[in-house]
Backbone bond lengths (Angstrom), bond angles and torsions (degrees), N, CA, C in turn:
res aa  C-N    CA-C-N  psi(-1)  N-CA   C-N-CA  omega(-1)  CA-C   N-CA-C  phi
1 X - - - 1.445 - - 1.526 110.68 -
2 X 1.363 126.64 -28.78 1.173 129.69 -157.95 1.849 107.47 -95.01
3 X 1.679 92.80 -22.49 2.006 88.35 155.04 0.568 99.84 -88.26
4 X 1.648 152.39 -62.54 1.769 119.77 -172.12 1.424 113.15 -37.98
5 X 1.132 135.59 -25.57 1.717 104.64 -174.84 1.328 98.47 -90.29
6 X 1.565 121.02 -24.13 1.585 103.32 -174.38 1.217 99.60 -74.94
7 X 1.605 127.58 -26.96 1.214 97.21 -154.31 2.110 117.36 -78.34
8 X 1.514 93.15 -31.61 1.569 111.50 138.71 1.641 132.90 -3.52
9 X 1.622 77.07 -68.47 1.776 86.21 174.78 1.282 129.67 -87.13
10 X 1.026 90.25 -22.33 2.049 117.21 163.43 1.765 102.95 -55.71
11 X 1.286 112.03 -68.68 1.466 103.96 -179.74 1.092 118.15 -67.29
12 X 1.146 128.23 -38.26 1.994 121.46 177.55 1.426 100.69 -58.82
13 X 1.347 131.09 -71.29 1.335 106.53 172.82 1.132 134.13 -46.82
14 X 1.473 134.78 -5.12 1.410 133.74 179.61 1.498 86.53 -90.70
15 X 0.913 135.89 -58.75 1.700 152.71 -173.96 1.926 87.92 -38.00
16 X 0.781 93.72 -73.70 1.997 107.98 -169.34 1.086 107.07 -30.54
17 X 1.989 112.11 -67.71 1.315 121.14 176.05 1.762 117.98 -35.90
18 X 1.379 92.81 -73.34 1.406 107.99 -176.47 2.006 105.71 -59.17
19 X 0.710 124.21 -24.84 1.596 113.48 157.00 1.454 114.44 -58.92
20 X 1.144 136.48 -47.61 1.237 142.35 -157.28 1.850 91.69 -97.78
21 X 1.160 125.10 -54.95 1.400 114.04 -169.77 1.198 122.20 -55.53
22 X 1.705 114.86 -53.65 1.510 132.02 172.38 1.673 112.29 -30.34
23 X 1.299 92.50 -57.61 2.157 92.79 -179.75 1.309 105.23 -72.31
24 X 1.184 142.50 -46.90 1.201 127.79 155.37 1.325 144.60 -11.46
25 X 1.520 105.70 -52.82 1.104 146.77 -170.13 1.842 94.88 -76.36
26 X 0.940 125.52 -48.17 1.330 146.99 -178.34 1.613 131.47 -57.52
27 X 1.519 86.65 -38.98 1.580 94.29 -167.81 1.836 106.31 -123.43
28 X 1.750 106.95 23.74 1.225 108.29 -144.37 1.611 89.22 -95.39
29 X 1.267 111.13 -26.06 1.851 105.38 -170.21 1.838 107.88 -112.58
30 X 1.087 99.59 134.93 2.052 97.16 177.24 1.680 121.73 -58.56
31 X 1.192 106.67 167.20 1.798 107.17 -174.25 1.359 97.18 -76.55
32 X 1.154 119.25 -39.21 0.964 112.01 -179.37 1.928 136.49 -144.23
33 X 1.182 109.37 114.00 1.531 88.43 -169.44 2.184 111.38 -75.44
34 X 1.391 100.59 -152.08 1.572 89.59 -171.56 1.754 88.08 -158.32
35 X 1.948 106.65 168.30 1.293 109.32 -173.63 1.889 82.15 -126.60
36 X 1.566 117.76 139.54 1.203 91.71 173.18 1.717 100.20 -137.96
37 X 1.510 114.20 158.02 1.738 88.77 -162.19 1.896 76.57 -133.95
38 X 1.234 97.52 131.74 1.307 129.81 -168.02 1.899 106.86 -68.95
39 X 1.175 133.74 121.29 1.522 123.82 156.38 1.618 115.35 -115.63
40 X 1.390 115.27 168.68 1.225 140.48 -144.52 1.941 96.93 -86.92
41 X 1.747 112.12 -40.09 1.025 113.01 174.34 1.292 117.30 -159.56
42 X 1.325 146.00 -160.58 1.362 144.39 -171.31 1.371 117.37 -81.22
43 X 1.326 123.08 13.02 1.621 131.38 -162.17 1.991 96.67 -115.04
44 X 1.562 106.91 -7.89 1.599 108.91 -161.44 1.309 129.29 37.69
45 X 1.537 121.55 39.48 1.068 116.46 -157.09 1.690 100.09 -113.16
46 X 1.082 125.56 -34.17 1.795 134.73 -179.96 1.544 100.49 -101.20
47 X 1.338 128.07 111.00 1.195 129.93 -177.26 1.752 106.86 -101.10
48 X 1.593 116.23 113.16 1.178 123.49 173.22 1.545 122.96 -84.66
49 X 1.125 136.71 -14.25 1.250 147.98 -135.98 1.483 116.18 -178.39
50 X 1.486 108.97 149.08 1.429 124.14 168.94 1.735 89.98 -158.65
51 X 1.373 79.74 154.56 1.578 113.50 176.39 1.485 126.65 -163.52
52 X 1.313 123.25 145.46 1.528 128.49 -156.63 1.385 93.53 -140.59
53 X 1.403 118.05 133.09 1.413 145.89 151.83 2.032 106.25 -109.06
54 X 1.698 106.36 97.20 1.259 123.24 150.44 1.514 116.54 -44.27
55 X 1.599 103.43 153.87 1.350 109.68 -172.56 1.928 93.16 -82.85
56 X 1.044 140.44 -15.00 1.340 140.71 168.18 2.025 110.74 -50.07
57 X 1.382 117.05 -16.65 1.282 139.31 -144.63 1.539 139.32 64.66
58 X 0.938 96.93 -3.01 1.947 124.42 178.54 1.161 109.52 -55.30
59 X 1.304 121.36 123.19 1.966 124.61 -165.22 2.120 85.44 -97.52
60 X 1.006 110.83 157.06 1.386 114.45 153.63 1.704 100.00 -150.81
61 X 1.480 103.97 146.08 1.342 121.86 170.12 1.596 103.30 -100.60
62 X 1.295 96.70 100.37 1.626 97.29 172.58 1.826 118.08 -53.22
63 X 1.114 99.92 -52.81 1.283 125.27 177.33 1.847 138.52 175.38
64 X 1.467 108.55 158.95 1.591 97.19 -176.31 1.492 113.75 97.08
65 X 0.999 92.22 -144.19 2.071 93.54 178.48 1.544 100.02 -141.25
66 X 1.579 91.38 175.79 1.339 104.32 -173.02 1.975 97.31 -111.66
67 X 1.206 100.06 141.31 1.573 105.33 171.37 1.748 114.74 -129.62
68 X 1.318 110.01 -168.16 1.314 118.54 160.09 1.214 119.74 -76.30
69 X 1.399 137.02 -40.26 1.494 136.95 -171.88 2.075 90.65 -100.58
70 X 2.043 79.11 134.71 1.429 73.44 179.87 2.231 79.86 -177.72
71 X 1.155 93.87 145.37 1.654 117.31 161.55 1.133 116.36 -88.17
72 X 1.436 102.21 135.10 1.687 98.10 170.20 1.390 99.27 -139.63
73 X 1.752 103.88 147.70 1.233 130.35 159.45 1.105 131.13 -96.83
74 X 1.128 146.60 110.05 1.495 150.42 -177.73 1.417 115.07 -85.85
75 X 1.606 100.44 122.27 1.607 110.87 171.76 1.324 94.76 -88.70
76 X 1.885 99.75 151.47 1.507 113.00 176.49 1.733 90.62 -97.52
77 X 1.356 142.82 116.13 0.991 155.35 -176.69 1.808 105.56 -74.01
78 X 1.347 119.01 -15.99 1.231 123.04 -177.17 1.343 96.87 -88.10
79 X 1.326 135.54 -45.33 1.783 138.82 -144.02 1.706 86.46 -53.72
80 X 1.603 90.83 134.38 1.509 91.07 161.28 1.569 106.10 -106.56
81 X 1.440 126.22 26.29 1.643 120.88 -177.94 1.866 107.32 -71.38
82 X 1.311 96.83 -32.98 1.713 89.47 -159.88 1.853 106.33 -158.68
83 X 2.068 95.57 36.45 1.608 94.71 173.75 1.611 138.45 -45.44
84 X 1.902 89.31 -5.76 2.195 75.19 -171.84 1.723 99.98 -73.49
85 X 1.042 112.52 -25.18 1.418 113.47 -162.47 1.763 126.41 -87.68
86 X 1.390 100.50 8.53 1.116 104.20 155.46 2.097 127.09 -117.73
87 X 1.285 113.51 24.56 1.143 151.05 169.28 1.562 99.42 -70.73
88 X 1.224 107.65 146.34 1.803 112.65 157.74 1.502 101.27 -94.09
89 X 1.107 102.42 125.24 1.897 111.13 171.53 1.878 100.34 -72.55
């Protein structure tokens, strides 16, 4: 009798975990990350900066600075055409 209750309590906590981990698991990376390349002023003509947010959520400053004027490209974080390359190596 006394493994049936552990064993009981053994599965609800496995149950618990895995309730709570699974959504986690789910909502943990963005749809989409972005490439954004930094300029000097509102004319985009002197480019100071680039920066990349991976679909993992990981910002990297390639280099330069960050300003107000700036392009962005959006990765589709879902595409399965060509996933290694939006990864941080």
């Amino acid at each position: 009798m006394k493994k049936s209750i552990k064993m009981k309590i053994a599965l609800a906590g496995a149950g618990l975990v895995a309730a709570i981990a699974i959504p986690l698991g789910a909502i943990a990376y963005p749809m989409f990350g972005w490439e954004h390349v930094y300029y000097s002023d509102a004319s985009h003509t002197t480019v100071v900066g680039e920066e990349t947010m991976y679909c993992t959520g990981k910002k990297n400053l390639r280099w330069g600075e960050i300003t107000a004027y700036y392009d962005e490209e959006l990765i589709d974080c879902h595409d399965p055409i060509e996933p290694p390359r939006y990864w941080p190596e």
